[in-house]
C-alpha positions in Angstrom: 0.0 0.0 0.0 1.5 3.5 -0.8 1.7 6.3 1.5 -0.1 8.6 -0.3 -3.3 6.5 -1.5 -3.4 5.6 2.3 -3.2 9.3 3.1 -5.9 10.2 0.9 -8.4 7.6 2.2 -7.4 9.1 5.7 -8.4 12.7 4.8 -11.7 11.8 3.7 -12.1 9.7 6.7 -11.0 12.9 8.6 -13.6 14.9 6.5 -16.9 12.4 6.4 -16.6 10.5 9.3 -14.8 13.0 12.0 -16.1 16.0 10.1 -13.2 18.0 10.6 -12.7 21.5 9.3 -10.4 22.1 6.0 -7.7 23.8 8.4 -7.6 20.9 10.8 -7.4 18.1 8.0 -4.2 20.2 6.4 -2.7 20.2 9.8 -3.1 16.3 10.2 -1.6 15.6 6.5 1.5 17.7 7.2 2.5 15.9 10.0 2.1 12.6 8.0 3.8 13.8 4.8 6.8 15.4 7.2 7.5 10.7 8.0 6.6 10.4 4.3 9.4 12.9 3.4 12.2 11.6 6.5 11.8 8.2 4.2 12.1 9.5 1.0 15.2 11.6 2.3 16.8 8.5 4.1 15.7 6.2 1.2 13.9 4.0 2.9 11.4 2.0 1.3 8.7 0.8 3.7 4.8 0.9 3.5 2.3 1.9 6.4 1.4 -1.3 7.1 4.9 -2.3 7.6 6.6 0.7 9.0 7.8 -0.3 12.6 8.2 1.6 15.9 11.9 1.6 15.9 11.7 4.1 12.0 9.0 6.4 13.4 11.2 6.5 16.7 14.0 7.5 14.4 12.2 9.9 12.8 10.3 11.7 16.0 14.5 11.9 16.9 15.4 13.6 14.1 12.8 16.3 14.1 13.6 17.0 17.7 16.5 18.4 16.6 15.3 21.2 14.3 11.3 21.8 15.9 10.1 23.0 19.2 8.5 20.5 21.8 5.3 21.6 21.2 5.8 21.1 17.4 7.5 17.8 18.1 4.1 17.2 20.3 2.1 17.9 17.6 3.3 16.0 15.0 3.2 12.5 17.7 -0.4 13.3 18.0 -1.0 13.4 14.2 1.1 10.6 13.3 -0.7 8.5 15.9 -4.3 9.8 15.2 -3.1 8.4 11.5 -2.1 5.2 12.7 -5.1 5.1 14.8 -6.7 4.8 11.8 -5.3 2.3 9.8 -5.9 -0.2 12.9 -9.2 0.9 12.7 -9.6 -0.1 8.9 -7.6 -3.0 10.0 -4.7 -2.5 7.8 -2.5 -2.8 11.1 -2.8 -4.7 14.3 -1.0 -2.5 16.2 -0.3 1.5 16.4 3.7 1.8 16.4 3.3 5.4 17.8 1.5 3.8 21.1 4.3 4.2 23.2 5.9 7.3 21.7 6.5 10.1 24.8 5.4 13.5 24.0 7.5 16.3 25.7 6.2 18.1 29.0 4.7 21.1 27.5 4.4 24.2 30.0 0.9 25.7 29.7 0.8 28.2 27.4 -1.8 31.1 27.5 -2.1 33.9 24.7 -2.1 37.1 26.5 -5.4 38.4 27.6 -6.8 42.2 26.7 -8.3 44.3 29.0 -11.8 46.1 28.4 -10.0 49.5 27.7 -7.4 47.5 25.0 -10.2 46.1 23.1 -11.9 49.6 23.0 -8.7 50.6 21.8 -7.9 48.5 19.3 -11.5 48.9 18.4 -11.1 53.0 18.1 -8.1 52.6 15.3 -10.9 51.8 12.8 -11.4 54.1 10.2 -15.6 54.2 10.0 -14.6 56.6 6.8 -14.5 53.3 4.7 -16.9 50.9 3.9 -14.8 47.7 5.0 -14.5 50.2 8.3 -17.8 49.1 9.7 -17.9 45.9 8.4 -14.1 45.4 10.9 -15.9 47.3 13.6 -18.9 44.8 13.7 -16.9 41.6 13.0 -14.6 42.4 16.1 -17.4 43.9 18.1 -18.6 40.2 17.8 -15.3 38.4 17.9 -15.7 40.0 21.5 -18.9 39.7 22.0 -19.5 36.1 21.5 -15.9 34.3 21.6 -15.6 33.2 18.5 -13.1 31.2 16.6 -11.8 33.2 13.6 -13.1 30.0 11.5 -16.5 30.7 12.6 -16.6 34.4 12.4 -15.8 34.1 9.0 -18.7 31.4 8.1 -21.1 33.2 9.9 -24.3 33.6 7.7 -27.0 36.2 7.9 -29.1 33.4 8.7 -27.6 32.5 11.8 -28.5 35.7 13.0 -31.6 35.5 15.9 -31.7 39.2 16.8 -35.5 39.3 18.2 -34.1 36.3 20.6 -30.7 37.6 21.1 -29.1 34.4 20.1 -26.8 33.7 17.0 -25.8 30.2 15.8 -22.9 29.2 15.4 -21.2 26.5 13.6 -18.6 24.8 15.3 -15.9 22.4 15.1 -16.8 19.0 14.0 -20.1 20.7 12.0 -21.6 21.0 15.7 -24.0 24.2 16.2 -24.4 26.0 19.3 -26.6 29.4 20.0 -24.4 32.2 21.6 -25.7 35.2 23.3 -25.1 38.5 21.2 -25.7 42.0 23.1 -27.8 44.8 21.8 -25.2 47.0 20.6 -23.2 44.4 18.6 -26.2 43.7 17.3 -26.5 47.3 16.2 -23.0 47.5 14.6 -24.0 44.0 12.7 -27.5 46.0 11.5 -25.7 49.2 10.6 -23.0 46.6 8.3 -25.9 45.3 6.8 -28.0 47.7 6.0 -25.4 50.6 5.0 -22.7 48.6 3.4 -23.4 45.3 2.8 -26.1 45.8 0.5 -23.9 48.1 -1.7 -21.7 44.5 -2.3 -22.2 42.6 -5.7 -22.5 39.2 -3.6 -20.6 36.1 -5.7 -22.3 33.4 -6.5 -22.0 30.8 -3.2 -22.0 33.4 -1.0 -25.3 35.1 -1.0 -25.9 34.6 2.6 -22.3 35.2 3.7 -22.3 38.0 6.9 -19.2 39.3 6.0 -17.7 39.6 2.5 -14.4 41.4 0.9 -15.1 43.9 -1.7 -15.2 41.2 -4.2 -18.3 39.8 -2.7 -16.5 37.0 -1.1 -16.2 34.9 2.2 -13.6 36.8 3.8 -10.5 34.8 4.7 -8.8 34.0 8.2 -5.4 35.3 7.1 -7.4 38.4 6.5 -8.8 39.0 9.8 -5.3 38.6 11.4 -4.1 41.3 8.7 -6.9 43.6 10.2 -6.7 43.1 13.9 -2.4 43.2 13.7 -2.8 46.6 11.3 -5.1 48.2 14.2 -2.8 46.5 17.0 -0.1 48.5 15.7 -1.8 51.8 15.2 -3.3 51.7 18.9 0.4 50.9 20.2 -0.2 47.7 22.1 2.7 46.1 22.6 1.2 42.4 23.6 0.9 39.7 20.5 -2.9 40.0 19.4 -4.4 37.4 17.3 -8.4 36.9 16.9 -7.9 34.2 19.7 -6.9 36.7 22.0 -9.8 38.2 21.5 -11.8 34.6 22.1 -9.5 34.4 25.4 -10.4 37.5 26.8 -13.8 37.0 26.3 -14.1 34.0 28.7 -11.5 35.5 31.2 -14.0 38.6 31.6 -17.0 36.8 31.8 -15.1 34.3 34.9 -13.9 37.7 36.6 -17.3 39.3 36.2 -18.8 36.0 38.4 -20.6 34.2 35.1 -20.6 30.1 35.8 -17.7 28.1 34.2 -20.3 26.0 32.8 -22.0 28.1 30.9 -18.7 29.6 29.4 -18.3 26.4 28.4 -21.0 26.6 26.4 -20.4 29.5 24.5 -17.2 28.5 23.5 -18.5 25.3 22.5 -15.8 23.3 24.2 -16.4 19.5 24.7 -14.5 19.5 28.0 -14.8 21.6 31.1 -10.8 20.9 31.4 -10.6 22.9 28.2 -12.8 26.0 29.1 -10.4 26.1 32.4 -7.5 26.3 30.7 -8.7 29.7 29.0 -9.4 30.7 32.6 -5.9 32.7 32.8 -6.5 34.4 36.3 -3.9 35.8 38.6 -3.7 35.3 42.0 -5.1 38.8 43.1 -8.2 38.0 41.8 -8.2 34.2 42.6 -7.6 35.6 47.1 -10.9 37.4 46.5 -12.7 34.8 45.3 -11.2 32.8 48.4 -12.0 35.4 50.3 -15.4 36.3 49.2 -17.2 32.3 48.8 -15.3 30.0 51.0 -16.9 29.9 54.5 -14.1 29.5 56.6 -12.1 32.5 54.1 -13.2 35.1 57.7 -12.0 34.4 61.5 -15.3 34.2 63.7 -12.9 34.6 66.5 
């Protein structure tokens, strides 16, 4: 069997069955082509059916020495997430990643914004310009609601629910969730709409699209980024800002405000609690007055 008719059976697998977006399948076929590539490089000529633990522990050596841990981490977990699946198709009887190590990752947390740095950033946009208040409204909801960047993007005009305050979202894996959306990002989403949108030939495909480029397209992750770092620079922050940050400090304001980690949970449309806590970037100020403030034995009664 060759490496790359395996591979492509994989993708689809990842795509149909798993339902993974584009983005994540890409990531999981560059970490297989980077073995497929180590074996055409050290010319050796072995199938994945027959490929052993002892090659892919040569190979996991050898990119230790020019990637970071967390790299090296991720490219064990996509290698065995492939190999997972050939057992699965029975093509293997055993996963020769299984008792691969990852490194001991530190946890690392994207820095968080305060209220008055998002208003900033917010402030750079130039409202003279049309694309000015469709930026304004798509980071007024990036806030808002905690989007990913992937689901900003994809957001439809028909996933809007402004009588019921709600819009829907579609998540990772193709699963939907409804998310809150406040009055006035509502407004800034009507005022896009209404004033600018409807100006936009739409392309074909992309009729119900919230938020298009001037060509009438869907509007592309790498050109959010482009946005939010241009008006990062212009307000002076010095902190490394990415549309996640904004999706970080969303659920680290509503945790310091007192809302239930459960129900930030839901929001962000995370499977696992354990991955809504590790969001939940809190110093130790704040975490004493919670201490201080709920625990019943926090006050002497002496």
């Amino acid at each position: 069997m060759k490496w790359q008719l395996v591979l492509k059976e994989y993708t689809t697998y990842l795509n149909l069955e798993r339902g993974l977006s584009k983005h994540s399948i890409v990531a999981y076929s560059n970490d297989v082509n980077k073995l497929i590539t180590y074996l055409e490089n050290t010319q050796l000529s072995v199938s994945p059916i027959a490929i052993d633990k002892e090659t892919i522990h040569q190979f996991i050596y050898e990119v230790a020495k020019v990637v970071n841990p967390r790299s090296q981490s991720r490219i064990i977990s996509g290698l065995r997430s492939f190999f997972d699946y050939l057992v699965f198709e029975k093509y293997r009887d055993d996963n020769p990643t299984s008792l691969l190590e990852t490194p001991k990752l530190g946890r690392k947390l994207p820095d968080t914004l305060s209220e008055k740095e998002i208003d900033l950033i917010i402030a750079q946009i130039d409202l003279s310009h049309p694309q000015g208040e469709r930026n304004r409204a798509m980071l007024e909801t990036l806030y808002a609601c905690g989007l990913r960047v992937t689901e900003l993007v994809t957001l439809k005009i028909s996933d809007l629910f402004f009588e019921e305050g709600f819009i829907r979202v579609l998540g990772k894996g193709n699963k939907q969730r409804f998310v809150p959306i406040n009055e006035q990002s509502q407004k800034f989403i009507t005022t896009y709409i209404n004033q600018i949108r409807v100006h936009i030939p739409n392309q074909k495909g992309f009729e119900d699209t919230l938020f298009l480029n001037r060509r009438g397209k869907q509007l592309s992750r790498n050109m959010v980024f482009m946005i939010l770092k241009d008006l990062v620079q212009k307000a002076g922050i010095q902190k490394i800002v990415s549309p996640h940050t904004f999706r970080h400090s969303f659920a680290t304001h509503l945790l310091e405000n007192g809302a239930d980690l459960r129900a930030i949970q839901q929001m962000l449309g995370h499977e696992s609690i354990t991955t809504t806590e590790i969001y939940m970037h809190l110093d130790r100020k704040y975490l004493g007055e919670v201490m201080e403030k709920y625990h019943p034995r926090a006050k002497s009664k002496i």
